[in-house]
GUVOVO-532625 format. One record per residue (C-alpha): residue in three letters; x, y, z. Coordinates in steps of 0.25 Angstrom, whole numbers, padded with zeros to 4 digits, always signed. Example, Ala and Ser with C-alpha at 12.3 -4.5 7.8 and 13.67 -1.06 7.14 Angstrom:
residues 2
Ala+0049-0018+0031/Ser+0055-0004+0029/
end
This chain:
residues 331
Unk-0860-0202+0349/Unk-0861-0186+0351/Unk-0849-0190+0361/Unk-0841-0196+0353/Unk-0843-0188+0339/Unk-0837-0176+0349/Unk-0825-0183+0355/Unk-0820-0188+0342/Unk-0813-0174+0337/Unk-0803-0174+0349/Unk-0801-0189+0349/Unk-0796-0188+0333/Unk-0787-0176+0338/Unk-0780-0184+0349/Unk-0776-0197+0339/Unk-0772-0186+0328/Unk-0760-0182+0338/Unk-0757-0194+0344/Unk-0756-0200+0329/Unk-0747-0187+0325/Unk-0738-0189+0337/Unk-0735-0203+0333/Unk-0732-0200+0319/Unk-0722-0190+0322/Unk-0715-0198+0334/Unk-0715-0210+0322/Unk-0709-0202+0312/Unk-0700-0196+0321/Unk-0694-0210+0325/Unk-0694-0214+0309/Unk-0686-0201+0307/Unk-0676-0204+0318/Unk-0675-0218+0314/Unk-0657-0221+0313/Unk-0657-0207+0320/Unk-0643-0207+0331/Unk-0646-0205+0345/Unk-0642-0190+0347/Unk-0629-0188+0353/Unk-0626-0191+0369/Unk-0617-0181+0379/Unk-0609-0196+0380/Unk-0607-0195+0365/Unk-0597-0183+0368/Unk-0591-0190+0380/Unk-0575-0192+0380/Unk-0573-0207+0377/Unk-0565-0215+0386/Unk-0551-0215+0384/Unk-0542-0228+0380/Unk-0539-0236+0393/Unk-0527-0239+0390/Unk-0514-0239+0379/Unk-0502-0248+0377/Unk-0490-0245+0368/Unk-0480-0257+0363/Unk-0468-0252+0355/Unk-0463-0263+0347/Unk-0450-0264+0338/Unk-0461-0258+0326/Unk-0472-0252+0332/Unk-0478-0247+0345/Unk-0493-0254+0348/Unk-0505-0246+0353/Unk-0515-0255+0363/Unk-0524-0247+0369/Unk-0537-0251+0377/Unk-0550-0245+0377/Unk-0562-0247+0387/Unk-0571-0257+0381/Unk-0584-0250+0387/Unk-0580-0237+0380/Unk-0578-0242+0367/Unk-0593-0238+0362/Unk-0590-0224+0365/Unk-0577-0222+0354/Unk-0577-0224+0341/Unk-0561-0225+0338/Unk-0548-0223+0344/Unk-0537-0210+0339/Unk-0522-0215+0342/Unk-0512-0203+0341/Unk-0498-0205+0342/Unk-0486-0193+0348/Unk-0473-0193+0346/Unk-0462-0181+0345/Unk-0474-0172+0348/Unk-0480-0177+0335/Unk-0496-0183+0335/Unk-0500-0195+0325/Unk-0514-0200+0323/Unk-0513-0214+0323/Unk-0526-0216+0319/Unk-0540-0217+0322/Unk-0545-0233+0326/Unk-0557-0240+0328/Unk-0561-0240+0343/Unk-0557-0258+0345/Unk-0545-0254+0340/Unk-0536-0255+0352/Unk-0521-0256+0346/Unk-0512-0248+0335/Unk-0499-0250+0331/Unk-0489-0240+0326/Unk-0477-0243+0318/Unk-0472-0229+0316/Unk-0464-0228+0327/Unk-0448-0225+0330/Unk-0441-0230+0342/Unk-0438-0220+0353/Unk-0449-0210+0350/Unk-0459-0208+0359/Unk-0474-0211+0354/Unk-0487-0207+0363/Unk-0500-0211+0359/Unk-0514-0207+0361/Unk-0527-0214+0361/Unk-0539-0206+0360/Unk-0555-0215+0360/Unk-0564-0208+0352/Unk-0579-0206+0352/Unk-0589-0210+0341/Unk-0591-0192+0343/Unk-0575-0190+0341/Unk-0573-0188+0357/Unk-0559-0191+0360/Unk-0556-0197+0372/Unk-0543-0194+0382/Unk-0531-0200+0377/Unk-0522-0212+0379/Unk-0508-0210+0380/Unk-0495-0220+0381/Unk-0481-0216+0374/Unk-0472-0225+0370/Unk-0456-0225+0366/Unk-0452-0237+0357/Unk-0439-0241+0361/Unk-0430-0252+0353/Unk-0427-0263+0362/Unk-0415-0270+0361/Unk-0418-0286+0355/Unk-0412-0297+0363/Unk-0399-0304+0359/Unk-0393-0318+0359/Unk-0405-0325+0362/Unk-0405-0340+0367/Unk-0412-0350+0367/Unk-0411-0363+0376/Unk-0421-0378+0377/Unk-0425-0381+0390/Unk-0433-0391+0394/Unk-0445-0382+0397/Unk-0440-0376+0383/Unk-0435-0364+0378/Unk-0425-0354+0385/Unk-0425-0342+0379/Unk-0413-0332+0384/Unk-0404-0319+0381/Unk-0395-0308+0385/Unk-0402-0296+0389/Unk-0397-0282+0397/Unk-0411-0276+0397/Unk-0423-0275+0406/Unk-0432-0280+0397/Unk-0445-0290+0396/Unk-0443-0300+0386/Unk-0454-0306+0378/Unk-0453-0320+0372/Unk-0460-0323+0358/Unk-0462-0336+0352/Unk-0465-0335+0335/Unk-0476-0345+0334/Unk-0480-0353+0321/Unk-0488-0340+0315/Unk-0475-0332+0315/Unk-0481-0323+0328/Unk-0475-0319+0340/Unk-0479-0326+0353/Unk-0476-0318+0367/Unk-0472-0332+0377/Unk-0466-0322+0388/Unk-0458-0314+0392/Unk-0446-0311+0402/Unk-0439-0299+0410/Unk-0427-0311+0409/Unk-0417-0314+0398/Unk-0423-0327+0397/Unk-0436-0334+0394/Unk-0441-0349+0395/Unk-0451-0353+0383/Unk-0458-0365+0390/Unk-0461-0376+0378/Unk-0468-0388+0375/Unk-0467-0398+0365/Unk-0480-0392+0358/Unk-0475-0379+0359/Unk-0462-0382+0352/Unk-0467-0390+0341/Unk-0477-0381+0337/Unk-0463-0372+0332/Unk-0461-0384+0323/Unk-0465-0386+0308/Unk-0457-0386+0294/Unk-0454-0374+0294/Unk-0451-0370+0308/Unk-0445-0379+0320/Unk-0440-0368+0328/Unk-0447-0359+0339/Unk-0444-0343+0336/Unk-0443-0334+0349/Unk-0442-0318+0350/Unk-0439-0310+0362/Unk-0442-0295+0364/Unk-0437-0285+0372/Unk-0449-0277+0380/Unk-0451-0266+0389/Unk-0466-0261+0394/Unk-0470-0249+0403/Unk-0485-0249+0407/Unk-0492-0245+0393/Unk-0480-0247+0383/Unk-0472-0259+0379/Unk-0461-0260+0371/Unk-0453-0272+0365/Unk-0445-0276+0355/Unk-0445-0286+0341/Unk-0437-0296+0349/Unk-0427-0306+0347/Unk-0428-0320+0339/Unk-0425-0333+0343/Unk-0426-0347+0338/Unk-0428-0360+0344/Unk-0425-0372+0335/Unk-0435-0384+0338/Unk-0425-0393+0337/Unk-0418-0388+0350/Unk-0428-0395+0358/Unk-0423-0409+0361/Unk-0426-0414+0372/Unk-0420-0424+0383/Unk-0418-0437+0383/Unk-0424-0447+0391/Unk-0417-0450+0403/Unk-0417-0461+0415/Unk-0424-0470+0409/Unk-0429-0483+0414/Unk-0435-0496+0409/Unk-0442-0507+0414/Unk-0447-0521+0409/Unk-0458-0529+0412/Unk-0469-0540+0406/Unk-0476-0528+0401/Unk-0467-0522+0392/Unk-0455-0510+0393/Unk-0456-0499+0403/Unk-0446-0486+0399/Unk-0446-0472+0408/Unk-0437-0461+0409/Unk-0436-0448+0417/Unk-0445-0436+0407/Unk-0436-0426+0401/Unk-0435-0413+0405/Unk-0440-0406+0392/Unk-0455-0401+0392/Unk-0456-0400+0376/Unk-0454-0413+0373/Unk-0463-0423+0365/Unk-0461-0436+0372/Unk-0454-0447+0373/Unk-0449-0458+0361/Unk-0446-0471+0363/Unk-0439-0481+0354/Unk-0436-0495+0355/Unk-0427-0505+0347/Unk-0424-0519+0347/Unk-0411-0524+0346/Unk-0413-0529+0332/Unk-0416-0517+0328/Unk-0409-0505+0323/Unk-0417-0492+0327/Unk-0425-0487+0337/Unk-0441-0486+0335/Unk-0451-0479+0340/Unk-0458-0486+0349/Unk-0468-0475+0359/Unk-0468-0461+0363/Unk-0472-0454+0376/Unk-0475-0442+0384/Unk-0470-0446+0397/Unk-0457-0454+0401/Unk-0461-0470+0402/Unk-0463-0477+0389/Unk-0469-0493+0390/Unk-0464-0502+0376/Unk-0473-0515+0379/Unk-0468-0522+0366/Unk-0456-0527+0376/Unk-0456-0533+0389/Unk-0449-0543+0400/Unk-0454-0555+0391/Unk-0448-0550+0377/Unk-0438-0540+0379/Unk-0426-0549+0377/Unk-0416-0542+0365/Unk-0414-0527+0372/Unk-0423-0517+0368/Unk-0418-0503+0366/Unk-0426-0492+0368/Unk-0423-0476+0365/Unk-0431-0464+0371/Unk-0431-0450+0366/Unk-0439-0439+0370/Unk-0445-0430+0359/Unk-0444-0415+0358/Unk-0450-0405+0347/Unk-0441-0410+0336/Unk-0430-0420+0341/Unk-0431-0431+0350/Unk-0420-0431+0362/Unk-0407-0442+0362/Unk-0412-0455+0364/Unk-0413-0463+0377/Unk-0410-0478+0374/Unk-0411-0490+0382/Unk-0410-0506+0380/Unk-0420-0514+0387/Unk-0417-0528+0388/Unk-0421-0541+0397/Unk-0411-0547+0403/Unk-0409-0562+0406/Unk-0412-0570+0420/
end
């Protein structure tokens, strides 16, 4: 008892400290509760530069693409884009560090423009620059376009004395440009479909509308021009019409086949029929392929000739008729 009474002073003095410590280190952590972590050396570190810059000068405006690592982006905040020319510097503007294009319309042909695209840290480090120049040139647009139907579709062609690369555009329901190639030659073959083709057709439009630009490229700039129109009427398709056709008869009813046209937009095929008592051709089947079986006549019943007339159908028209007279003869 004596013992403990003794011991007891020094024991409330140890907890008394241990409790004080702990109060602090807790109000201490309350106080720095929100607090940002204190700076780092890699806080002040140069940020990567942009990997990698692309200029397209068109006929009203050149394009800024550039690229940035992907793994670096946690260290910029933004991107500065300055622009040079005549010796004269322009701020294009500061932008958000997705950004990743720019476009500038203030621009006059012949005059050489550099740019410079500097990455910047959350701390206002630049980094190293990106540099690319370009010199806008007006190219010359094409004359005397033509336009021919093939059977794999259309033949796009012109006169041309310069090394150029073409590009072909198709205008699509929405109004847009559509890039479908491009050529080194002064021609170009625009492959179609029947699908393809009727999709240019409704009330208002029943024509397919072509550009051709002029382009020229080095290894980080592009230039091209607005390009040259064209328009394909719908109704210049018309396909074939069928050819070497033969027929048969037998118990089961009339066999017709004819060589396949050559055309690879076209629908299918039509066949009509008439009997000689009658006046005009009807409808009587359509198909994809060339061979067509009318079971409605046959060996046993086929004795007034039977005419029948076969079309094949393009986007809008069908092709000149192919006509025949079936009949049984006697004995």
């Amino acid at each position: 008892m004596i013992c403990l009474t003794k011991n007891y002073p020094k024991i409330s003095k140890s907890f008394n400290r241990v409790f004080i410590c702990l109060l602090i280190s807790l109000v201490f952590l309350l106080l720095s509760c929100g607090r940002k972590a204190d700076p780092t050396l890699e806080d002040y570190l140069q940020p990567e530069p942009v990997e990698k810059m692309n200029l397209t000068a068109t006929y009203d405006k050149i394009l800024i693409i550039w690229r940035y690592p992907e793994k670096a982006k946690t260290k910029i905040e933004s991107f500065l884009i300055e622009r040079e020319t005549k010796g004269q510097r322009k701020t294009l503007g500061y932008y958000d560090k997705n950004t990743t294009s720019l476009e500038d319309t203030d621009i006059i042909f012949g005059e050489t423009y550099k740019y410079r695209i500097f990455a910047i840290s959350p701390k206002g480090i630049y980094s190293k620059p990106a540099e690319s120049e370009i010199t806008p040139q007006r190219l010359s647009e094409l004359e005397n376009i033509n336009y021919k139907i093939t059977s794999e579709g259309v033949l796009l062609s012109w006169n041309t004395q310069n090394s150029f690369v073409y590009n072909i555009y198709r205008i699509n329901q929405k109004n847009e440009r559509v890039k479908i190639g491009s050529t080194d030659k002064n021609s170009f073959l625009d492959g179609l479909i029947f699908q393809t083709i009727s999709s240019f057709t409704n009330a208002s439009k029943q024509e397919i509308i072509y550009i051709i630009t002029a382009c020229v490229s080095s290894e980080s700039t592009y230039m091209e021009n607005k390009g040259t129109e064209i328009r394909v009427p719908i109704s210049s398709f018309i396909p074939s019409k069928p050819a070497e056709v033969f027929w048969s008869i037998n118990e089961h009813g009339v066999y017709i086949s004819w060589k396949e046209v050559p055309e690879r937009w076209i629908k299918d095929y039509k066949i009509y029929r008439k009997r000689t008592d009658e006046q005009n051709f009807k409808l009587i089947g359509e198909t994809m392929i060339p061979l067509f079986f009318d079971a409605e006549y046959n060996i046993s019943n086929l004795r007034p000739p039977v005419y029948y007339k076969i079309t094949t159908q393009g986007p809008l028209k069908e092709s000149e008729p192919e006509e025949i007279k079936m009949e049984v003869q006697d004995g």
